[in-house]
Backbone bond lengths (Angstrom), bond angles and torsions (degrees), N, CA, C in turn:
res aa  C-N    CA-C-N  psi(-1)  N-CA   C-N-CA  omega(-1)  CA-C   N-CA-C  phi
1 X - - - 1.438 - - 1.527 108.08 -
2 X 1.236 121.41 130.56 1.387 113.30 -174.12 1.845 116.70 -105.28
3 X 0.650 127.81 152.37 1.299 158.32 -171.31 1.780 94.29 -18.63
4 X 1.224 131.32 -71.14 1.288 164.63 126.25 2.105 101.25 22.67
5 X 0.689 75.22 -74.13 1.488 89.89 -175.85 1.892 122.96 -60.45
6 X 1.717 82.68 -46.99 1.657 98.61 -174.65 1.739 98.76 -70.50
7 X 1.661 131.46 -31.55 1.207 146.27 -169.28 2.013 86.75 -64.99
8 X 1.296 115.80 -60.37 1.463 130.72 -162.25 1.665 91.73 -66.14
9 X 1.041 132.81 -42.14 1.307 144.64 173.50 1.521 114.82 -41.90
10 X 1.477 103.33 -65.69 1.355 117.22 171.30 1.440 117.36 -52.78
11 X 1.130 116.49 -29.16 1.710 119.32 -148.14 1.568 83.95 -91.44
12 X 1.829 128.11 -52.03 1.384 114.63 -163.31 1.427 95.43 -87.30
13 X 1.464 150.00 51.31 1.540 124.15 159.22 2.165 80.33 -124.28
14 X 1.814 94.13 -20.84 2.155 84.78 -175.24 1.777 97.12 -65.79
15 X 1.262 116.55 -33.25 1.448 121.29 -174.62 1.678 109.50 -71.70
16 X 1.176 114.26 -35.00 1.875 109.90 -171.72 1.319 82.53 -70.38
17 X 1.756 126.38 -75.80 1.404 132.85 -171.54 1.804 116.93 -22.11
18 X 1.440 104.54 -28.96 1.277 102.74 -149.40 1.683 85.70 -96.42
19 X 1.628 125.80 -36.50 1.362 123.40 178.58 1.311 116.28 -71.62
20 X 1.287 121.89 -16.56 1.388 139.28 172.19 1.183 104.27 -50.99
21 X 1.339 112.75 -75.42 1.645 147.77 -166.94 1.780 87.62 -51.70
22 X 1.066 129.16 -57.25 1.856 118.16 -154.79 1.321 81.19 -93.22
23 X 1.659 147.06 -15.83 1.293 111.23 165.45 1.011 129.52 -62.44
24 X 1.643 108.77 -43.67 1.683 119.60 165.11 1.414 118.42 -38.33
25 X 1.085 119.97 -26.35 2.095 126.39 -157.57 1.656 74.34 -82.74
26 X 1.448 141.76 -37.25 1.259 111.63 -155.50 1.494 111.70 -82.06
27 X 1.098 137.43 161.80 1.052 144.08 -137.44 1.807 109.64 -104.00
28 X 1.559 145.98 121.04 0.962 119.35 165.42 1.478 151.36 -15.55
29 X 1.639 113.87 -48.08 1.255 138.56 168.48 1.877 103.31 -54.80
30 X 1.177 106.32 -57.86 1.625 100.82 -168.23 1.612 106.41 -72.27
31 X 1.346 126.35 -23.52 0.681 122.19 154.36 1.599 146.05 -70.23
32 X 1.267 118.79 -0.60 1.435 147.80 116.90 1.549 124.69 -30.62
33 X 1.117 85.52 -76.24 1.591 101.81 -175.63 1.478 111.20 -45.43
34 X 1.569 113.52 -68.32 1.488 119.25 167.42 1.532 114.76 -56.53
35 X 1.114 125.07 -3.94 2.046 120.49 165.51 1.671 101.18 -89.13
36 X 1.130 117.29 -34.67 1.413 115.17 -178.26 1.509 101.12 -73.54
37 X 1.227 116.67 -43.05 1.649 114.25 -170.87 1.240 96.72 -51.87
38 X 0.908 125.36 -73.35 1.910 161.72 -141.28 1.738 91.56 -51.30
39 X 1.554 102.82 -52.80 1.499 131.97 -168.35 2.180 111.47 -61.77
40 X 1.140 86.25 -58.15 1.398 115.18 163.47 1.307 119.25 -44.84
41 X 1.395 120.11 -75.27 1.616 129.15 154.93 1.173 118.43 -36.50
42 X 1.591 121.35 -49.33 1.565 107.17 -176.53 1.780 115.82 -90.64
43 X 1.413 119.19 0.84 1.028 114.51 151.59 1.813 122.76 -73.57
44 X 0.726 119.05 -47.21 1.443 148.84 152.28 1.646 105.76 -14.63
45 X 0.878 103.72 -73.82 1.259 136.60 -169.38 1.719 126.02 -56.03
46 X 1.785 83.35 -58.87 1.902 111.49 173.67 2.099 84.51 -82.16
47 X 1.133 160.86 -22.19 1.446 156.60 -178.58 2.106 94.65 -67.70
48 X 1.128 91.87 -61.06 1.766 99.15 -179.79 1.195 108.63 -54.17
49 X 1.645 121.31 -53.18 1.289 116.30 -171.94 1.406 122.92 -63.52
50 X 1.565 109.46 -33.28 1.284 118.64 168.12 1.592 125.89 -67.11
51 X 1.531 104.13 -46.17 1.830 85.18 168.07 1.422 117.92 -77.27
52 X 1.530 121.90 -2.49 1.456 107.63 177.47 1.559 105.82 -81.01
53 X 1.188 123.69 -19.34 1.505 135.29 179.60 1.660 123.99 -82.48
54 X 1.424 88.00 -23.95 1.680 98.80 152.11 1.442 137.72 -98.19
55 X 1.219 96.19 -13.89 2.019 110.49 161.58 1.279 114.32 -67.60
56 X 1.829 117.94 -52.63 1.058 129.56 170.31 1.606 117.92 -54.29
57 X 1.135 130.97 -25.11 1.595 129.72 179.19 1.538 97.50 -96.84
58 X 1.467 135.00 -0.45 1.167 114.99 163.66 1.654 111.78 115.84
59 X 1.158 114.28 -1.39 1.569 126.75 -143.51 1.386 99.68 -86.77
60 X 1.729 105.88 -39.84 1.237 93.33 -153.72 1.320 95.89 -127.32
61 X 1.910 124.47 166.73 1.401 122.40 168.18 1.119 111.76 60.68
62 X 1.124 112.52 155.08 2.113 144.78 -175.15 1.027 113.86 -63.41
63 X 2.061 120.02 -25.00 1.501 109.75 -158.72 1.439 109.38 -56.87
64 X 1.421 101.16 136.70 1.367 119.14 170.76 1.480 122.75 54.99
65 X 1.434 115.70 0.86 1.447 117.53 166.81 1.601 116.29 -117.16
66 X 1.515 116.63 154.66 1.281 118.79 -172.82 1.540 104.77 -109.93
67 X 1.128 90.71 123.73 1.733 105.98 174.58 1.421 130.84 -53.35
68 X 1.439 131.33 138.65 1.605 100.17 162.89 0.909 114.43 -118.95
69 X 1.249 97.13 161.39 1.746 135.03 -155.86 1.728 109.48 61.96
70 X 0.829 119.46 -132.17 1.442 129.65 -174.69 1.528 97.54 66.71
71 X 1.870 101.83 -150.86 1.727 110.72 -175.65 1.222 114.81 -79.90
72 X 1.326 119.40 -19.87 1.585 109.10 162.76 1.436 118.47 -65.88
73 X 1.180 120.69 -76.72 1.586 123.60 160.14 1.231 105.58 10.33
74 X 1.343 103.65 -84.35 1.581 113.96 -172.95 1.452 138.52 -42.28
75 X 1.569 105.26 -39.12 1.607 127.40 168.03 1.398 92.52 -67.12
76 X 1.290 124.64 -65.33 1.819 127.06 -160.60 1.661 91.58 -40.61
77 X 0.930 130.12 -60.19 1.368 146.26 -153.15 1.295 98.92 -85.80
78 X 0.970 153.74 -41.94 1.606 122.84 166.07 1.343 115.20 -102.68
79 X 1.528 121.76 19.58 1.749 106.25 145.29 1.396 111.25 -99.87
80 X 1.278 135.36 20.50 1.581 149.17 158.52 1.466 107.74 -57.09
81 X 2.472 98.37 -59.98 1.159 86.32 -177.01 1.164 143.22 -90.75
């Protein structure tokens, strides 16, 4: 192994050590805070994805299909007679 490498070696475990170290400085509480955020959002998030995934299979709402019976029905049917 030459000289070169072991230098590059050193430099990324002073850099993990060093992101380590300022993760620690952050504080329990904020680190709370950002799991609840995080938590929040991806409920949030997977709620949207799910009714857009049920509109798309047809499940839900009027788009582009006509209902039967209801208030349309009803108009169709007495300008017939």
């Amino acid at each position: 192994m030459s000289k070169g490498s072991d230098d590059v070696a050193k430099g990324l475990g002073g850099l993990v050590f060093f992101i380590i170290f300022l993760i620690a400085l952050i504080p329990k509480e904020i680190w709370i805070a950002i799991g609840v955020g995080v938590a929040l959002t991806l409920v949030i998030v997977l709620f949207v994805w799910g009714i857009n995934a049920y509109e798309k299979q047809g499940g839900g709402g009027s788009k582009g299909r006509s209902r039967k019976g209801g208030a349309g029905g009803c108009r169709q049917t007495r300008a017939r007679r």
